[in-house]
C-alpha positions as CSV (number, residue, x, y, z in Angstrom):
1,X,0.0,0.0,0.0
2,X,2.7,2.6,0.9
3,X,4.2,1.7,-2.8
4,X,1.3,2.6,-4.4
5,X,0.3,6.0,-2.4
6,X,4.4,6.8,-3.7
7,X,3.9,6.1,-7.0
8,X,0.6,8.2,-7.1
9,X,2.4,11.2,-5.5
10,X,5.3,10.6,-8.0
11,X,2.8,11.0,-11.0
12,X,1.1,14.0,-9.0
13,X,4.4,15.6,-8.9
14,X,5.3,14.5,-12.3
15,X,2.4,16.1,-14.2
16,X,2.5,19.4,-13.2
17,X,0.0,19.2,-10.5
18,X,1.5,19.8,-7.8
19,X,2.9,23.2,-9.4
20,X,-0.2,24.3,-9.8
21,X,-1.6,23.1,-5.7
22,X,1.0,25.2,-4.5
23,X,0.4,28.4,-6.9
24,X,-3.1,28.0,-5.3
25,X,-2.4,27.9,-1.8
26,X,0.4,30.8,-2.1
27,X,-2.6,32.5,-3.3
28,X,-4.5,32.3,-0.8
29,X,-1.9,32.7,1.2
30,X,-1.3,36.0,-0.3
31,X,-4.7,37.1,0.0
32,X,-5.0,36.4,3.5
33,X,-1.9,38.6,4.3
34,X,-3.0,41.1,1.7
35,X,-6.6,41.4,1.9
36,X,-7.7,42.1,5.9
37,X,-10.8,40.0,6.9
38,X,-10.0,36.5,6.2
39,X,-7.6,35.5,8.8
40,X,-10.4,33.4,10.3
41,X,-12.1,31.7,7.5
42,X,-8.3,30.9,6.5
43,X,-7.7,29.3,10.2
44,X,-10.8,27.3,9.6
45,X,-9.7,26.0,6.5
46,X,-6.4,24.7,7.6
47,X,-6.2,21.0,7.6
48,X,-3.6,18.2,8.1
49,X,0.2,19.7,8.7
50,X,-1.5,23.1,8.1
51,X,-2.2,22.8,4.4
52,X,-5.4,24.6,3.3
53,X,-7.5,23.5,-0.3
54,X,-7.5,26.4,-2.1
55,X,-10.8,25.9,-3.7
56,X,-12.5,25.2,-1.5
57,X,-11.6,28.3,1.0
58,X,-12.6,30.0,-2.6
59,X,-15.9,29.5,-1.8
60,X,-15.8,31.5,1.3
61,X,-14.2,34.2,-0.4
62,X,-16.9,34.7,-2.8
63,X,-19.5,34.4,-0.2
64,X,-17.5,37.4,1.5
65,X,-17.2,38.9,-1.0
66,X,-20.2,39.5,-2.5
67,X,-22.0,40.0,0.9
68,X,-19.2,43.0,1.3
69,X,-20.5,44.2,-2.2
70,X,-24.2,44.3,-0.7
71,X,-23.2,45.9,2.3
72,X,-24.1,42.9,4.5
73,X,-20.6,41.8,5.8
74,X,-18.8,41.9,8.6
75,X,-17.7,45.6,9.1
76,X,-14.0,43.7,9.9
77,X,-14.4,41.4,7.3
78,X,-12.6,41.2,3.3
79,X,-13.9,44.6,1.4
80,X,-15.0,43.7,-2.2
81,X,-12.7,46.4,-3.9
82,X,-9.9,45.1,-2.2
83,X,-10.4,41.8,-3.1
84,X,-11.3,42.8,-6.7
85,X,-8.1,44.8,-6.6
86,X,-5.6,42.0,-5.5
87,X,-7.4,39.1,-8.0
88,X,-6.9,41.5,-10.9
89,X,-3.4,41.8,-10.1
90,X,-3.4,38.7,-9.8
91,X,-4.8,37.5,-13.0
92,X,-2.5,39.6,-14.6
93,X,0.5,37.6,-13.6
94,X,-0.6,34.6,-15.3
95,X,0.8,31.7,-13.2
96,X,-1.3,28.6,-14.2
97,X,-2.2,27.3,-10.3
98,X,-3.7,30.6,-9.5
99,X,-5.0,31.6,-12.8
100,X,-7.1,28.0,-12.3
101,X,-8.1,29.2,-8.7
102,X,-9.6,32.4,-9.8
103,X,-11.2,31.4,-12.8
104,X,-12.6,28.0,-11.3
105,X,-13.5,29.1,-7.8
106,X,-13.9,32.4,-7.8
107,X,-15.5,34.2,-11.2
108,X,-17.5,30.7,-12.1
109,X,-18.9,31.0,-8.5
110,X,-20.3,34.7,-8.7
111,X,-24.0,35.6,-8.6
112,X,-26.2,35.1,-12.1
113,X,-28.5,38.0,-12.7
114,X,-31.0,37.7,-10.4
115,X,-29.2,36.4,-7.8
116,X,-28.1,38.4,-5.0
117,X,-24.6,40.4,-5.6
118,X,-25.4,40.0,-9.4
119,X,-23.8,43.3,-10.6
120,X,-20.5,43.1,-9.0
121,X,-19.0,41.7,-12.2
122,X,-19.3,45.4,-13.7
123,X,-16.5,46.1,-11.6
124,X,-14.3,43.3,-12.8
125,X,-10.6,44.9,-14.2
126,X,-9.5,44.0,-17.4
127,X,-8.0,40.4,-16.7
128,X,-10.7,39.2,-14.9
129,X,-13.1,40.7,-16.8
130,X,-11.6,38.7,-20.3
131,X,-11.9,35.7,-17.9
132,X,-15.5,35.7,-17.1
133,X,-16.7,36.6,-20.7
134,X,-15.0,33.2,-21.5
135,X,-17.1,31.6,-18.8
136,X,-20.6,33.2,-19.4
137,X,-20.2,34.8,-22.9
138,X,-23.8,35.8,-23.0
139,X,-22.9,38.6,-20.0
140,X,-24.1,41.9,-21.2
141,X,-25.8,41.3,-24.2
142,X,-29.3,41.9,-25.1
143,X,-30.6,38.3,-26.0
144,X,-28.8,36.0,-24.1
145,X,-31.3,32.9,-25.3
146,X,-29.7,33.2,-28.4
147,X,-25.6,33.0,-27.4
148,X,-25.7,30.0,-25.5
149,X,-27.1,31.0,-21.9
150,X,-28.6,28.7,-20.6
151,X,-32.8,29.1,-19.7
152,X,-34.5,28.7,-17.2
Protein backbone atom coordinates (compact mmCIF):
# COMPACT_ATOMS: atom_id res chain seq x y z
CA UNK A 1 0.00 0.00 0.00
CA UNK A 2 2.70 2.58 0.92
CA UNK A 3 4.22 1.70 -2.83
CA UNK A 4 1.28 2.61 -4.36
CA UNK A 5 0.30 6.01 -2.43
CA UNK A 6 4.39 6.80 -3.67
CA UNK A 7 3.90 6.09 -7.05
CA UNK A 8 0.61 8.20 -7.12
CA UNK A 9 2.45 11.20 -5.52
CA UNK A 10 5.30 10.63 -7.98
CA UNK A 11 2.78 10.97 -11.00
CA UNK A 12 1.09 13.96 -9.00
CA UNK A 13 4.39 15.61 -8.94
CA UNK A 14 5.26 14.49 -12.34
CA UNK A 15 2.36 16.08 -14.18
CA UNK A 16 2.46 19.40 -13.17
CA UNK A 17 0.01 19.24 -10.55
CA UNK A 18 1.48 19.75 -7.84
CA UNK A 19 2.95 23.17 -9.44
CA UNK A 20 -0.19 24.26 -9.80
CA UNK A 21 -1.57 23.06 -5.70
CA UNK A 22 1.04 25.23 -4.51
CA UNK A 23 0.44 28.41 -6.89
CA UNK A 24 -3.15 27.97 -5.26
CA UNK A 25 -2.43 27.94 -1.80
CA UNK A 26 0.35 30.76 -2.11
CA UNK A 27 -2.58 32.49 -3.32
CA UNK A 28 -4.52 32.34 -0.81
CA UNK A 29 -1.92 32.69 1.17
CA UNK A 30 -1.28 36.04 -0.35
CA UNK A 31 -4.73 37.09 0.01
CA UNK A 32 -4.98 36.36 3.53
CA UNK A 33 -1.89 38.59 4.31
CA UNK A 34 -3.00 41.13 1.74
CA UNK A 35 -6.61 41.39 1.90
CA UNK A 36 -7.73 42.06 5.93
CA UNK A 37 -10.78 40.03 6.95
CA UNK A 38 -10.04 36.47 6.21
CA UNK A 39 -7.65 35.54 8.76
CA UNK A 40 -10.42 33.39 10.31
CA UNK A 41 -12.07 31.68 7.46
CA UNK A 42 -8.28 30.90 6.49
CA UNK A 43 -7.68 29.32 10.17
CA UNK A 44 -10.76 27.26 9.63
CA UNK A 45 -9.66 26.04 6.51
CA UNK A 46 -6.39 24.70 7.59
CA UNK A 47 -6.22 21.03 7.60
CA UNK A 48 -3.61 18.22 8.13
CA UNK A 49 0.22 19.67 8.70
CA UNK A 50 -1.46 23.09 8.08
CA UNK A 51 -2.16 22.82 4.40
CA UNK A 52 -5.44 24.57 3.33
CA UNK A 53 -7.48 23.50 -0.25
CA UNK A 54 -7.50 26.45 -2.08
CA UNK A 55 -10.79 25.89 -3.70
CA UNK A 56 -12.51 25.22 -1.54
CA UNK A 57 -11.57 28.30 1.00
CA UNK A 58 -12.60 29.99 -2.58
CA UNK A 59 -15.95 29.54 -1.85
CA UNK A 60 -15.84 31.48 1.26
CA UNK A 61 -14.17 34.18 -0.41
CA UNK A 62 -16.94 34.71 -2.80
CA UNK A 63 -19.47 34.35 -0.19
CA UNK A 64 -17.52 37.36 1.51
CA UNK A 65 -17.15 38.88 -1.00
CA UNK A 66 -20.20 39.47 -2.52
CA UNK A 67 -22.02 40.00 0.91
CA UNK A 68 -19.19 43.01 1.29
CA UNK A 69 -20.48 44.16 -2.20
CA UNK A 70 -24.16 44.31 -0.66
CA UNK A 71 -23.20 45.89 2.31
CA UNK A 72 -24.10 42.89 4.50
CA UNK A 73 -20.61 41.80 5.79
CA UNK A 74 -18.84 41.93 8.64
CA UNK A 75 -17.67 45.56 9.14
CA UNK A 76 -14.04 43.73 9.95
CA UNK A 77 -14.38 41.37 7.31
CA UNK A 78 -12.59 41.23 3.35
CA UNK A 79 -13.85 44.62 1.39
CA UNK A 80 -15.05 43.72 -2.19
CA UNK A 81 -12.73 46.42 -3.86
CA UNK A 82 -9.90 45.06 -2.24
CA UNK A 83 -10.43 41.75 -3.11
CA UNK A 84 -11.28 42.84 -6.74
CA UNK A 85 -8.08 44.80 -6.57
CA UNK A 86 -5.65 41.98 -5.47
CA UNK A 87 -7.41 39.08 -8.05
CA UNK A 88 -6.93 41.49 -10.90
CA UNK A 89 -3.42 41.83 -10.13
CA UNK A 90 -3.42 38.67 -9.78
CA UNK A 91 -4.77 37.46 -13.05
CA UNK A 92 -2.52 39.61 -14.65
CA UNK A 93 0.46 37.56 -13.57
CA UNK A 94 -0.55 34.65 -15.29
CA UNK A 95 0.82 31.70 -13.16
CA UNK A 96 -1.34 28.55 -14.19
CA UNK A 97 -2.18 27.27 -10.29
CA UNK A 98 -3.72 30.57 -9.55
CA UNK A 99 -5.03 31.60 -12.83
CA UNK A 100 -7.06 27.98 -12.31
CA UNK A 101 -8.10 29.16 -8.74
CA UNK A 102 -9.58 32.37 -9.77
CA UNK A 103 -11.22 31.38 -12.81
CA UNK A 104 -12.56 28.02 -11.27
CA UNK A 105 -13.50 29.13 -7.80
CA UNK A 106 -13.95 32.40 -7.81
CA UNK A 107 -15.48 34.23 -11.19
CA UNK A 108 -17.50 30.65 -12.06
CA UNK A 109 -18.88 30.95 -8.51
CA UNK A 110 -20.26 34.68 -8.73
CA UNK A 111 -23.99 35.59 -8.64
CA UNK A 112 -26.20 35.12 -12.07
CA UNK A 113 -28.47 38.02 -12.75
CA UNK A 114 -31.05 37.69 -10.39
CA UNK A 115 -29.22 36.44 -7.84
CA UNK A 116 -28.06 38.39 -4.98
CA UNK A 117 -24.59 40.36 -5.62
CA UNK A 118 -25.37 39.96 -9.38
CA UNK A 119 -23.83 43.26 -10.58
CA UNK A 120 -20.52 43.11 -8.97
CA UNK A 121 -19.04 41.68 -12.21
CA UNK A 122 -19.27 45.40 -13.71
CA UNK A 123 -16.51 46.10 -11.62
CA UNK A 124 -14.26 43.31 -12.80
CA UNK A 125 -10.61 44.85 -14.17
CA UNK A 126 -9.54 44.02 -17.40
CA UNK A 127 -7.96 40.40 -16.71
CA UNK A 128 -10.72 39.23 -14.89
CA UNK A 129 -13.10 40.70 -16.83
CA UNK A 130 -11.61 38.71 -20.33
CA UNK A 131 -11.89 35.69 -17.87
CA UNK A 132 -15.54 35.68 -17.11
CA UNK A 133 -16.73 36.59 -20.69
CA UNK A 134 -15.02 33.18 -21.49
CA UNK A 135 -17.06 31.61 -18.78
CA UNK A 136 -20.59 33.24 -19.45
CA UNK A 137 -20.17 34.79 -22.87
CA UNK A 138 -23.76 35.82 -23.00
CA UNK A 139 -22.88 38.61 -20.04
CA UNK A 140 -24.13 41.91 -21.23
CA UNK A 141 -25.80 41.29 -24.23
CA UNK A 142 -29.32 41.88 -25.13
CA UNK A 143 -30.57 38.31 -26.00
CA UNK A 144 -28.76 36.00 -24.10
CA UNK A 145 -31.34 32.87 -25.30
CA UNK A 146 -29.65 33.22 -28.42
CA UNK A 147 -25.59 32.95 -27.38
CA UNK A 148 -25.65 29.97 -25.53
CA UNK A 149 -27.10 31.03 -21.88
CA UNK A 150 -28.61 28.72 -20.56
CA UNK A 151 -32.77 29.07 -19.73
CA UNK A 152 -34.50 28.69 -17.18
Amino acid sequence: MVAHDNEARDEHKADGTAEKDAAGVQLVQDLVAQVPGFEDAYECHLFNEHEVLSHVFFWDVVQDTVRSYLAQGDPDGPDWRRVLAFLEEETRRRVPGAIEVIVTSFLYNLPYERQPGHGIEAHLGPAMKERYLQLRPWYGTDSPGSTGKPTE
